[in-house]
CHARMM internal coordinates of N, CA and C (Angstrom, degrees):
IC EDIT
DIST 1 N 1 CA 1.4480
DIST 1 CA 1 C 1.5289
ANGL 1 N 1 CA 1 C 111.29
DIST 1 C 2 N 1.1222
ANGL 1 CA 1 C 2 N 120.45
DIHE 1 N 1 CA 1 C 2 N -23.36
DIST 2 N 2 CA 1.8051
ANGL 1 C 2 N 2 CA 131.82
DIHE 1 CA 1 C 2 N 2 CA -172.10
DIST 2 CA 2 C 1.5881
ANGL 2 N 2 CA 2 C 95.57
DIHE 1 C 2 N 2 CA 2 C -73.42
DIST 2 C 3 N 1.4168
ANGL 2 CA 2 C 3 N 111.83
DIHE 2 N 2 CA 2 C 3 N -45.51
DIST 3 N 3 CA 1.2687
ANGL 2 C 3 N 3 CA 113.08
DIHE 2 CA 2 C 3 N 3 CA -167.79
DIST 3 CA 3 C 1.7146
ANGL 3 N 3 CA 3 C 110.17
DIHE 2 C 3 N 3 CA 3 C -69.61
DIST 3 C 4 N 1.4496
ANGL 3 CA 3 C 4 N 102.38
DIHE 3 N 3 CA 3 C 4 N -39.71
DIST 4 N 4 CA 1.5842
ANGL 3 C 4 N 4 CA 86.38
DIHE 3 CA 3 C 4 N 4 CA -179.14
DIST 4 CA 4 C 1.5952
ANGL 4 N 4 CA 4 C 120.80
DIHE 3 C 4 N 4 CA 4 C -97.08
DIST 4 C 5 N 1.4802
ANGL 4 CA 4 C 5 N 91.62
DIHE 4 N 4 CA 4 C 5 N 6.61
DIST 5 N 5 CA 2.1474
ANGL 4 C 5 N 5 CA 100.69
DIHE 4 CA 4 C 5 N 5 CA 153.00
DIST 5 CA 5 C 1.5546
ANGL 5 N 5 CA 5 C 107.46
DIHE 4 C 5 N 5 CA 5 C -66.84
DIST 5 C 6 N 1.3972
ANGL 5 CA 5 C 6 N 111.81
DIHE 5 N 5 CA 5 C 6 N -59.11
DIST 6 N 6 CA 1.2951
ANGL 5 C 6 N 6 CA 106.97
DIHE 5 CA 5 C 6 N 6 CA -172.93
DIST 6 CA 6 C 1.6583
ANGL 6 N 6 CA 6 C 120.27
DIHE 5 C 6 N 6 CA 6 C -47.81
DIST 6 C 7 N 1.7871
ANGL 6 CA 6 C 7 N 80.72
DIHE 6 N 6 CA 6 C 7 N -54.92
DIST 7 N 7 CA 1.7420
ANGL 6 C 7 N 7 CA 79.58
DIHE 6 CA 6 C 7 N 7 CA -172.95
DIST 7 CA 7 C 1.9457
ANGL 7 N 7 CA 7 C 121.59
DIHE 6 C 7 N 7 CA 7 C -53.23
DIST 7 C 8 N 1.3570
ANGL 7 CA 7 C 8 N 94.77
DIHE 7 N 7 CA 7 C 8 N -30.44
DIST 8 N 8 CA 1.7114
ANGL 7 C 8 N 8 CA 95.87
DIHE 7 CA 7 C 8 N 8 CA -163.01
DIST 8 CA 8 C 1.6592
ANGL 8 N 8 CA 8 C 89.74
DIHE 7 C 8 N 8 CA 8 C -82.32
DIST 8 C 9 N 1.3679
ANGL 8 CA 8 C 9 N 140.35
DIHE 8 N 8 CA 8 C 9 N -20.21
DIST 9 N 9 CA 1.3681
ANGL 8 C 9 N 9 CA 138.72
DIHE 8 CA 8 C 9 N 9 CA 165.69
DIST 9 CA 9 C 1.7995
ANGL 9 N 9 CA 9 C 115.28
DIHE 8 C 9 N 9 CA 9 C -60.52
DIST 9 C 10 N 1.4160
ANGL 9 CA 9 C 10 N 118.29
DIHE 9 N 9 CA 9 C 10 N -36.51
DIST 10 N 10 CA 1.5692
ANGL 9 C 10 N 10 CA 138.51
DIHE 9 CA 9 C 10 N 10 CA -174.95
DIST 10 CA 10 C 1.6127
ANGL 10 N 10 CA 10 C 81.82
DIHE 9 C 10 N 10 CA 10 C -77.03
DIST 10 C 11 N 1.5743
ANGL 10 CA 10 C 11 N 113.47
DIHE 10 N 10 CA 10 C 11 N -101.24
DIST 11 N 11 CA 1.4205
ANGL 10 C 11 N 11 CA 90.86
DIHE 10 CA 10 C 11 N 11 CA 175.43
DIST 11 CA 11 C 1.3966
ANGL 11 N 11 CA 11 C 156.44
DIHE 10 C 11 N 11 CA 11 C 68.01
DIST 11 C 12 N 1.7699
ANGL 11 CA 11 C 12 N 86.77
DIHE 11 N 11 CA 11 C 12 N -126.06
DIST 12 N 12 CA 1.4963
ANGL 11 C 12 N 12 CA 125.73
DIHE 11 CA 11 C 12 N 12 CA 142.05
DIST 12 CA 12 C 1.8213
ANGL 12 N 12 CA 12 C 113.80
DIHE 11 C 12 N 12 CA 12 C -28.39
DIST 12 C 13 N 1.1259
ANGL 12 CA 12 C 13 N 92.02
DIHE 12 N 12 CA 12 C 13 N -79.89
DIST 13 N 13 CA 1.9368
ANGL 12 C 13 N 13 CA 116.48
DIHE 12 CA 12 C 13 N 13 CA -160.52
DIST 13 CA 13 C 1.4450
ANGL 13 N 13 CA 13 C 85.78
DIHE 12 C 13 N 13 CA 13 C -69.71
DIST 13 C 14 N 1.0908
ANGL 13 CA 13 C 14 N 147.54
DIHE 13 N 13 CA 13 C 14 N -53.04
DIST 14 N 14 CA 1.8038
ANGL 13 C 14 N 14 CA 132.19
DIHE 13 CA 13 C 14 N 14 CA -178.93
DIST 14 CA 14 C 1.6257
ANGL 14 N 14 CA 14 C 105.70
DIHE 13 C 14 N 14 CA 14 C -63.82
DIST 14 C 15 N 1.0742
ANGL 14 CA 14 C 15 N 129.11
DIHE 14 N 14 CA 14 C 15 N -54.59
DIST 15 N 15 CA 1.4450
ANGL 14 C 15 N 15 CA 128.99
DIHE 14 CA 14 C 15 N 15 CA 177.17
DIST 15 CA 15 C 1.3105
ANGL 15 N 15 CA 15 C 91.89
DIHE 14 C 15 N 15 CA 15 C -37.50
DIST 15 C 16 N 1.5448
ANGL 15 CA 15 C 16 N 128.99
DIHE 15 N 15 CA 15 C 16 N -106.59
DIST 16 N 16 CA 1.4528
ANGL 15 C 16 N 16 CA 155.07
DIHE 15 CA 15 C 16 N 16 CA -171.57
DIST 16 CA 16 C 1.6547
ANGL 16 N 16 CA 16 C 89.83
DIHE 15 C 16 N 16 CA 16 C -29.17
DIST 16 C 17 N 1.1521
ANGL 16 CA 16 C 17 N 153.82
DIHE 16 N 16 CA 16 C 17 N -5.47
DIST 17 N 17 CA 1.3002
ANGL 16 C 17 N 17 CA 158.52
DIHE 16 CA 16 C 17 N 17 CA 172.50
DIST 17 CA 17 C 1.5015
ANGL 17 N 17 CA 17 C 105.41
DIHE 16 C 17 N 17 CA 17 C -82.30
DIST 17 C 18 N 1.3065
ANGL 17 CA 17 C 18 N 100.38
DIHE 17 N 17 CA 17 C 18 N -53.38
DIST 18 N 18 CA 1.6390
ANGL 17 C 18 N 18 CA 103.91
DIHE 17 CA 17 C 18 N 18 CA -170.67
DIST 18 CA 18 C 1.5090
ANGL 18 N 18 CA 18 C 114.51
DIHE 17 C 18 N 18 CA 18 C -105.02
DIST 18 C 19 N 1.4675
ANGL 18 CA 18 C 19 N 112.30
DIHE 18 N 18 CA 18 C 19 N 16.45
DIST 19 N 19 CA 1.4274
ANGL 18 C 19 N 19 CA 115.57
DIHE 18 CA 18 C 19 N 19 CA 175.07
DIST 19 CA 19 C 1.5043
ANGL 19 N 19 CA 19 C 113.09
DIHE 18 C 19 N 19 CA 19 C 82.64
DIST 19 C 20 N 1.6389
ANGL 19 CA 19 C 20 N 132.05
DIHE 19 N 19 CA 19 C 20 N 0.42
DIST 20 N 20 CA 1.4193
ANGL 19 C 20 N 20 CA 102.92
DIHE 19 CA 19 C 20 N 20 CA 179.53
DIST 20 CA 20 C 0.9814
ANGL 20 N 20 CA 20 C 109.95
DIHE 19 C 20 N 20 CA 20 C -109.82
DIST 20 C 21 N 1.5512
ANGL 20 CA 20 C 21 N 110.42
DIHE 20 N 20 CA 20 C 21 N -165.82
DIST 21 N 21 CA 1.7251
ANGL 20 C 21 N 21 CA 118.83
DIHE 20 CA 20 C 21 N 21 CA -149.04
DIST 21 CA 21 C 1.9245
ANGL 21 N 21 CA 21 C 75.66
DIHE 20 C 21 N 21 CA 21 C -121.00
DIST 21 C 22 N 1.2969
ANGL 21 CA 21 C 22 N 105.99
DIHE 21 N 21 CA 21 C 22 N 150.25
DIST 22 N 22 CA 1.3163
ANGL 21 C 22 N 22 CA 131.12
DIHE 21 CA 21 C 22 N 22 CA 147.74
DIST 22 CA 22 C 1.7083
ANGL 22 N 22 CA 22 C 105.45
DIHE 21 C 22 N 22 CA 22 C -15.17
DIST 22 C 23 N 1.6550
ANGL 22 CA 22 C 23 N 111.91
DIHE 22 N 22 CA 22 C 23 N -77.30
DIST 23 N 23 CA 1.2876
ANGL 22 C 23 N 23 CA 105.30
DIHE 22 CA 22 C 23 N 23 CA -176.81
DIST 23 CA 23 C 1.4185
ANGL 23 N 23 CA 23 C 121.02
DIHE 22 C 23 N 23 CA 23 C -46.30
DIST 23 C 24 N 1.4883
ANGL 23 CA 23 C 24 N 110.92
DIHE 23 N 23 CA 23 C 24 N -31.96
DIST 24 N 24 CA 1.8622
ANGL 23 C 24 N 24 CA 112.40
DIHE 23 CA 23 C 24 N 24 CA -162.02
DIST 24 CA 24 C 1.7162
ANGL 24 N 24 CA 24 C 92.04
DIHE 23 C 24 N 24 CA 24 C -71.93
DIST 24 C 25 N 1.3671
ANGL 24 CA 24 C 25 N 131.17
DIHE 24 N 24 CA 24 C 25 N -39.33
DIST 25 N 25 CA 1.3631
ANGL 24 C 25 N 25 CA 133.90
DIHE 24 CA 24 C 25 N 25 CA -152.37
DIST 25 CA 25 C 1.6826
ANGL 25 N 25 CA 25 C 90.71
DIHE 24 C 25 N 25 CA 25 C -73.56
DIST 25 C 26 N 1.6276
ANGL 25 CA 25 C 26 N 107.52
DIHE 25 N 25 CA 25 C 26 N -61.93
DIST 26 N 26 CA 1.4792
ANGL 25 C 26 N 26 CA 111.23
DIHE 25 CA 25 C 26 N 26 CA 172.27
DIST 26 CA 26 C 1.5020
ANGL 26 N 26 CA 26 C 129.01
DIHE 25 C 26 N 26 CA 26 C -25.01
DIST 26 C 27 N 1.3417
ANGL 26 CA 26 C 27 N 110.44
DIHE 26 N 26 CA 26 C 27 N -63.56
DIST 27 N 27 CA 1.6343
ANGL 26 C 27 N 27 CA 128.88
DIHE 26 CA 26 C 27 N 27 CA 160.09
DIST 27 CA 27 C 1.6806
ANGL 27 N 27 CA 27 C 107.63
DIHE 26 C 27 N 27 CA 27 C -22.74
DIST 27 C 28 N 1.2217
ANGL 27 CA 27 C 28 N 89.85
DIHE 27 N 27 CA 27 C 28 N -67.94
DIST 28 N 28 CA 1.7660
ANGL 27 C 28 N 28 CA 113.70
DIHE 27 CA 27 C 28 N 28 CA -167.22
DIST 28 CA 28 C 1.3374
ANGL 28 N 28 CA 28 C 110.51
DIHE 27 C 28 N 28 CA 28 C -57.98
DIST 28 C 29 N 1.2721
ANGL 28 CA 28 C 29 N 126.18
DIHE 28 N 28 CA 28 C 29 N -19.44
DIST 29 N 29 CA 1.0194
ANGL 28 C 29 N 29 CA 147.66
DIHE 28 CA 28 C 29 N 29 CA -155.92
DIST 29 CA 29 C 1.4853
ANGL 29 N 29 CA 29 C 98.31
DIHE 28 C 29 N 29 CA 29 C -107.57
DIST 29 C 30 N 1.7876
ANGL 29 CA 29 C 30 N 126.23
DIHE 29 N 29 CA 29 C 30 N -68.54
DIST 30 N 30 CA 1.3546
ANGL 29 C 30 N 30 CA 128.58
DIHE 29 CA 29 C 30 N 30 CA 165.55
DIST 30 CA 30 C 1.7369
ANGL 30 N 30 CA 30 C 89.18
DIHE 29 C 30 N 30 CA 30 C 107.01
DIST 30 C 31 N 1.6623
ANGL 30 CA 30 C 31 N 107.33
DIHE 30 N 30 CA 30 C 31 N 37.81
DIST 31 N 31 CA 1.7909
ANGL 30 C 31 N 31 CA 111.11
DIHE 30 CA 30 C 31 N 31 CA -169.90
DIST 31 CA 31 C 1.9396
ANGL 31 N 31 CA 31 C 84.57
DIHE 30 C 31 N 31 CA 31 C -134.20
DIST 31 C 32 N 1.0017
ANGL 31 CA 31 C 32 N 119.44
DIHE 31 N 31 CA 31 C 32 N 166.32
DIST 32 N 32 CA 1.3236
ANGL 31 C 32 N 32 CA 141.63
DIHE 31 CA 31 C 32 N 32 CA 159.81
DIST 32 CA 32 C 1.3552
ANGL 32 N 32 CA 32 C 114.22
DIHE 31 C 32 N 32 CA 32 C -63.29
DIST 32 C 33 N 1.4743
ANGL 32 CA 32 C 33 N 118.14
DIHE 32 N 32 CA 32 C 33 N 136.38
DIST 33 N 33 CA 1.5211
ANGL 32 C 33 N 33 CA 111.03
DIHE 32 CA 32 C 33 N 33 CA -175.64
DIST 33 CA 33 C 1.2835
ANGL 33 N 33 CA 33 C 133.21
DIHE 32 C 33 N 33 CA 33 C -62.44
DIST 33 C 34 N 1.3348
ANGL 33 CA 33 C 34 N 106.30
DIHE 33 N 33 CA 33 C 34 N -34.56
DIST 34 N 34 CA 1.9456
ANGL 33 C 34 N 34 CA 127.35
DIHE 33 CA 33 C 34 N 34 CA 150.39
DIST 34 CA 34 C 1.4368
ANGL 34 N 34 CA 34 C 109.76
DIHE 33 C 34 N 34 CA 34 C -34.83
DIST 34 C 35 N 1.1048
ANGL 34 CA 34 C 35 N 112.65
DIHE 34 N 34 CA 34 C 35 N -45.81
DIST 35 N 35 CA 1.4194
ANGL 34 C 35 N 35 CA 115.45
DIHE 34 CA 34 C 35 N 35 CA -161.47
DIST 35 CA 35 C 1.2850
ANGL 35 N 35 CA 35 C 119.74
DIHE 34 C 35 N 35 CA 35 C -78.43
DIST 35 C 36 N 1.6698
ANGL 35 CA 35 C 36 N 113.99
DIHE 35 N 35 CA 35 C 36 N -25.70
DIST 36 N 36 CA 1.4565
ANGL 35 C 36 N 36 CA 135.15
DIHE 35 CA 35 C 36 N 36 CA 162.71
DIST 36 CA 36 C 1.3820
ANGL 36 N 36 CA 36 C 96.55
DIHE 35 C 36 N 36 CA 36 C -82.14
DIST 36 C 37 N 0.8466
ANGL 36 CA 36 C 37 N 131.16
DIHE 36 N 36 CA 36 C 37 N -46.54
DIST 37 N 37 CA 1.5774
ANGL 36 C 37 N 37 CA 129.45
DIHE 36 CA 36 C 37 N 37 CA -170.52
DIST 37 CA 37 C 1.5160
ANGL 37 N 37 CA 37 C 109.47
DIHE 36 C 37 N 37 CA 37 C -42.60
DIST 37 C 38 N 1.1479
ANGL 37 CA 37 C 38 N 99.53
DIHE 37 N 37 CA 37 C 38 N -52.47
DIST 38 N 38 CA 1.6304
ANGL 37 C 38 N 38 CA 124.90
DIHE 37 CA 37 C 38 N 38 CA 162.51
DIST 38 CA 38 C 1.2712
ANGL 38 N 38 CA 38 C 131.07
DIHE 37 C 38 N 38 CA 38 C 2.51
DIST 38 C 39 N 1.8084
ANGL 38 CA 38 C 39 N 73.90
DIHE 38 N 38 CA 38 C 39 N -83.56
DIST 39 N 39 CA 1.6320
ANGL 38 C 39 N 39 CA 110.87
DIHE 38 CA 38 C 39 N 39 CA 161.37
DIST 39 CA 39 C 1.3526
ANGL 39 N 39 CA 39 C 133.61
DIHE 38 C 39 N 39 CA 39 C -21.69
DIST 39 C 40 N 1.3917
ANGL 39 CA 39 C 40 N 93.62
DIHE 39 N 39 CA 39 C 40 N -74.01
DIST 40 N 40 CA 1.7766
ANGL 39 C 40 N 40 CA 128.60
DIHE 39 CA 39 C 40 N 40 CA -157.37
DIST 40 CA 40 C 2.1959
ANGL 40 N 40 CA 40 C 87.57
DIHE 39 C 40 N 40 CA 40 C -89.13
DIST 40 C 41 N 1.1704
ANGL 40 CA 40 C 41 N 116.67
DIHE 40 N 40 CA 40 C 41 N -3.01
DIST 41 N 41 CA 1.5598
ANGL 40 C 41 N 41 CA 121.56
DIHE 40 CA 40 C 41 N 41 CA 159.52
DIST 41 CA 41 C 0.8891
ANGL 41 N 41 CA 41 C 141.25
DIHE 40 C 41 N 41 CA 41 C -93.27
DIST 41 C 42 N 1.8789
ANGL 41 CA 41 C 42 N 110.81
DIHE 41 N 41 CA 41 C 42 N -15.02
DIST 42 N 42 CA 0.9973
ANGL 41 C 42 N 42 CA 138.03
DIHE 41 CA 41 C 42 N 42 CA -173.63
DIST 42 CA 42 C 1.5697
ANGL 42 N 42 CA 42 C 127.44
DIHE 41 C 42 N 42 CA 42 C 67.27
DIST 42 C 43 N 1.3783
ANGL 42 CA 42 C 43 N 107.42
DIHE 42 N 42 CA 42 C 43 N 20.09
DIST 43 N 43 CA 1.5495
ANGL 42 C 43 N 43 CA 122.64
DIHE 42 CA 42 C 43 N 43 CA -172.73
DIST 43 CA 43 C 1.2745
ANGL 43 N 43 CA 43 C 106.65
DIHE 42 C 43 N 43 CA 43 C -86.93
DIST 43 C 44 N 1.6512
ANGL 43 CA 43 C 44 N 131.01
DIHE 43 N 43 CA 43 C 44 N -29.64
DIST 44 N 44 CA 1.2227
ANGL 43 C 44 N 44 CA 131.35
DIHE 43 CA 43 C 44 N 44 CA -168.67
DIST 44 CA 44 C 1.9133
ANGL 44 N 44 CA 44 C 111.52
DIHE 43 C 44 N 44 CA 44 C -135.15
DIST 44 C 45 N 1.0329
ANGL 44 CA 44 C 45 N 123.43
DIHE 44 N 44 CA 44 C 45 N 147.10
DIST 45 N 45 CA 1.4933
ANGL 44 C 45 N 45 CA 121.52
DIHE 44 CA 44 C 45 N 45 CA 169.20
DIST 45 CA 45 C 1.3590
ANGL 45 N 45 CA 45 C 108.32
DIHE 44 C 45 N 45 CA 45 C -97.85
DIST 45 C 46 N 1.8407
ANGL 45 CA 45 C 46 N 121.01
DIHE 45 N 45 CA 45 C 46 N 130.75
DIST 46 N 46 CA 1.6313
ANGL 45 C 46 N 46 CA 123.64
DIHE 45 CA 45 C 46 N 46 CA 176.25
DIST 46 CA 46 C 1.8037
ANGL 46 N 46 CA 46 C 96.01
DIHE 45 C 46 N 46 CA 46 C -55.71
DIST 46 C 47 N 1.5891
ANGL 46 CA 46 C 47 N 83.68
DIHE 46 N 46 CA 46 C 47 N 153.98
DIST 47 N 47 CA 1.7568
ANGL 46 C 47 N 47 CA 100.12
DIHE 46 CA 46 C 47 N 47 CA 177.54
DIST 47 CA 47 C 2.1405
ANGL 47 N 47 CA 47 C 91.17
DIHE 46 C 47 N 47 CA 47 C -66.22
DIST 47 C 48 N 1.3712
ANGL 47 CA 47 C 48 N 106.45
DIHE 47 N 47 CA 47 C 48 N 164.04
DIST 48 N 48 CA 1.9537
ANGL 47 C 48 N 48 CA 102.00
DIHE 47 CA 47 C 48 N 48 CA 165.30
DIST 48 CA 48 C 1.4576
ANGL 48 N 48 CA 48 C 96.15
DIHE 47 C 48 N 48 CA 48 C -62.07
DIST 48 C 49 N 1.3881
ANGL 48 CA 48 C 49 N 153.55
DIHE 48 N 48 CA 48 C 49 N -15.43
DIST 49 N 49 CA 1.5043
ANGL 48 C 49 N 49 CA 114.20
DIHE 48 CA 48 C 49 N 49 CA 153.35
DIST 49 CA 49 C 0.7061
ANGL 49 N 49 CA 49 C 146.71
DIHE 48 C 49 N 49 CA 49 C -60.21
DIST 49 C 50 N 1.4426
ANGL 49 CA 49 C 50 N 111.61
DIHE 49 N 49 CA 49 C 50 N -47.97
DIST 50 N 50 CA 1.4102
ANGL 49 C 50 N 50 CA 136.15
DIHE 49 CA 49 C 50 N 50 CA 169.09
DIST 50 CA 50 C 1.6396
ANGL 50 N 50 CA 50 C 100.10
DIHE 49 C 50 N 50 CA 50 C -45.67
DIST 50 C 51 N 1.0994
ANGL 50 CA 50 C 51 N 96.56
DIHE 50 N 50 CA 50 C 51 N -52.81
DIST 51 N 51 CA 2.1049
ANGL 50 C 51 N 51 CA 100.38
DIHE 50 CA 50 C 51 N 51 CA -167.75
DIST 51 CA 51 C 1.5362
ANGL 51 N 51 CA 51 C 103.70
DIHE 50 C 51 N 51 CA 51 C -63.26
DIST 51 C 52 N 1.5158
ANGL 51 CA 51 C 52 N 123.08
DIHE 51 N 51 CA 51 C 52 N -30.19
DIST 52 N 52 CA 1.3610
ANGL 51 C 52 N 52 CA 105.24
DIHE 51 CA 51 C 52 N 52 CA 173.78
DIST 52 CA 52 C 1.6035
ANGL 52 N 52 CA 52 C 119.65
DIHE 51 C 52 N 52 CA 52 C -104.78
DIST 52 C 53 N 1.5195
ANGL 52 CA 52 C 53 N 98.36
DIHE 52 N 52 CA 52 C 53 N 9.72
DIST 53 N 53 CA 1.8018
ANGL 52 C 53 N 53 CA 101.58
DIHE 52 CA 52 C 53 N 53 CA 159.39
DIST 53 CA 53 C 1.2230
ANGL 53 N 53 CA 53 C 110.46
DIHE 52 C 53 N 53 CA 53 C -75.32
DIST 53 C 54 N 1.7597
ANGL 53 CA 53 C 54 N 108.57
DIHE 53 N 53 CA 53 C 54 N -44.66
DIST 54 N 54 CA 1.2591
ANGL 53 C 54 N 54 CA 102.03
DIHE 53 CA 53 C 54 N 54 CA -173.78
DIST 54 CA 54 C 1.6043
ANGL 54 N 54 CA 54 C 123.46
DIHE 53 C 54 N 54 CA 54 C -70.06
DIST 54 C 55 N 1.2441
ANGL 54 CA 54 C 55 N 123.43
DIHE 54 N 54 CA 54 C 55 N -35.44
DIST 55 N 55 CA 1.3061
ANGL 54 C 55 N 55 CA 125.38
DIHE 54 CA 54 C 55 N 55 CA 168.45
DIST 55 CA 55 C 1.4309
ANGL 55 N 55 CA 55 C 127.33
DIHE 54 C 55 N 55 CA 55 C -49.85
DIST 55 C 56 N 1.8786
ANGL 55 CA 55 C 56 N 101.63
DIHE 55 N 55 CA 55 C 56 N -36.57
DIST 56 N 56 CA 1.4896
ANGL 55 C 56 N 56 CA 100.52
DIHE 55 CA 55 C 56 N 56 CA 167.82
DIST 56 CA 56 C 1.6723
ANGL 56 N 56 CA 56 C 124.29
DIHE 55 C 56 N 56 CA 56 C -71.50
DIST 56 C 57 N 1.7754
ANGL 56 CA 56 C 57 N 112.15
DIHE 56 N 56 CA 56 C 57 N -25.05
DIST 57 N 57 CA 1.1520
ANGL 56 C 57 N 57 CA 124.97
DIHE 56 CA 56 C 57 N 57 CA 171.62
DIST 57 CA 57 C 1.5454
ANGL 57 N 57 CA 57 C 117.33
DIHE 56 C 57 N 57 CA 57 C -44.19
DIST 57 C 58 N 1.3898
ANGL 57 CA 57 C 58 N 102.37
DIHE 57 N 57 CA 57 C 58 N -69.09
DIST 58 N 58 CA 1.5828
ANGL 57 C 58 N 58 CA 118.39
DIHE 57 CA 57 C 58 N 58 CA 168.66
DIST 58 CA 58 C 1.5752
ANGL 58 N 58 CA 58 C 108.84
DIHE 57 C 58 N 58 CA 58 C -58.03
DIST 58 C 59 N 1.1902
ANGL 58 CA 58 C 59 N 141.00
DIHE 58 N 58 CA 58 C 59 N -4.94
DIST 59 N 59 CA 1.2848
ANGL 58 C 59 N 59 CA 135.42
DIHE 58 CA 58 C 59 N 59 CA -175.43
DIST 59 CA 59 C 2.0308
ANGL 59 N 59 CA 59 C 106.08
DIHE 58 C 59 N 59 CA 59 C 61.96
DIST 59 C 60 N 1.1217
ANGL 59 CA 59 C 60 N 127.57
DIHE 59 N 59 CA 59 C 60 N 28.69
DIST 60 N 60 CA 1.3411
ANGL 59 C 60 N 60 CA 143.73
DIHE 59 CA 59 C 60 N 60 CA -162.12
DIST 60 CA 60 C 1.0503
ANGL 60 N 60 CA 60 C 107.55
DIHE 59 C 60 N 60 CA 60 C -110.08
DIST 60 C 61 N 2.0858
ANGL 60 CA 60 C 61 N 110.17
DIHE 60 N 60 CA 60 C 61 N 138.03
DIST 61 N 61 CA 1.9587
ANGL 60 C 61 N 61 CA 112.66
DIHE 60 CA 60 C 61 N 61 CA 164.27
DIST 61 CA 61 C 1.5508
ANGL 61 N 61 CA 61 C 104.56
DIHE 60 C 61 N 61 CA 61 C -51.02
DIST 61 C 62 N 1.0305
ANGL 61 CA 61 C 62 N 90.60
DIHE 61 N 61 CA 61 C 62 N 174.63
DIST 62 N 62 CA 2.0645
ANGL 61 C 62 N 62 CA 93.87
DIHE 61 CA 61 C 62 N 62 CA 164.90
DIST 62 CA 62 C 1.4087
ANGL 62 N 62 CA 62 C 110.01
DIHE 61 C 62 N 62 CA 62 C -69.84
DIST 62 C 63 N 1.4551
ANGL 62 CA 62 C 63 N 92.62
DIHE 62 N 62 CA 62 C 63 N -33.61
DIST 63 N 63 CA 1.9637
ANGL 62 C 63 N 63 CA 95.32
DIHE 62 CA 62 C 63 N 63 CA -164.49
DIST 63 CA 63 C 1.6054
ANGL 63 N 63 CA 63 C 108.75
DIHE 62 C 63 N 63 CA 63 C -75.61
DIST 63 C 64 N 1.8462
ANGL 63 CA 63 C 64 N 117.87
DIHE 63 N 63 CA 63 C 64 N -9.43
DIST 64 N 64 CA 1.0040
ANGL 63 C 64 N 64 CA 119.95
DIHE 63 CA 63 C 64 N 64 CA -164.34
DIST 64 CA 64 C 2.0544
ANGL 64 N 64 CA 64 C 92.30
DIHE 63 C 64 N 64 CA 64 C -72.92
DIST 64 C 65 N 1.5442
ANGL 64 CA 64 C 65 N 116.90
DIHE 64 N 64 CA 64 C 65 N -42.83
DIST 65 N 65 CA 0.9387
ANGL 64 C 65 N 65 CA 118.65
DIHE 64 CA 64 C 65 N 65 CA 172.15
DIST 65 CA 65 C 1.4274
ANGL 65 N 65 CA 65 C 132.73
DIHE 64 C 65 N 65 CA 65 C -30.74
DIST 65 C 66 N 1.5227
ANGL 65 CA 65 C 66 N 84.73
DIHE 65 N 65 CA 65 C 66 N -35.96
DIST 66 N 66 CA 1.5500
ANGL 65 C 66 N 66 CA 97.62
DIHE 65 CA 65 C 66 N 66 CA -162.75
DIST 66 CA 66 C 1.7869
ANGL 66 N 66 CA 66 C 106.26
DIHE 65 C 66 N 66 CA 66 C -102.79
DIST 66 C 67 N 1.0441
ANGL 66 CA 66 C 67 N 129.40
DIHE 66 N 66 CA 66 C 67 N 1.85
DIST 67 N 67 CA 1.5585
ANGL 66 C 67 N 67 CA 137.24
DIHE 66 CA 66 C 67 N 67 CA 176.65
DIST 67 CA 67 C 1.0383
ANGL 67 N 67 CA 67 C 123.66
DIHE 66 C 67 N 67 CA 67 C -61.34
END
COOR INIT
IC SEED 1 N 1 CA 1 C
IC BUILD
């Protein structure tokens, strides 16, 4: 459970870092905005694609996700 506080907190704080909205990450993603929404709520874990789209998005290790 720690792990997917962190992650949906990282997330959050990298999005709002690089200026986008929920929808732009969603897009990027090729998932529904709910579905990222999810995420960054901590209700759901990204599939490993999603987790290494998103890491490449943020320019981030995996583990940075997970810190």
């Amino acid at each position: 459970m720690e792990e997917l506080y962190r992650l949906s907190k990282n997330l959050k704080a990298l999005r709002k870092q690089f200026g986008y909205t929920q929808t732009y990450v969603a897009e990027q993603l090729g998932i529904a905005y709910q579905s990222y929404q999810a995420y960054e709520w901590g209700i759901s874990v990204p599939t490993l694609q999603n987790f290494i789209k998103l890491a490449k998005l943020y320019d981030v290790s995996y583990e940075e996700l997970l810190e």
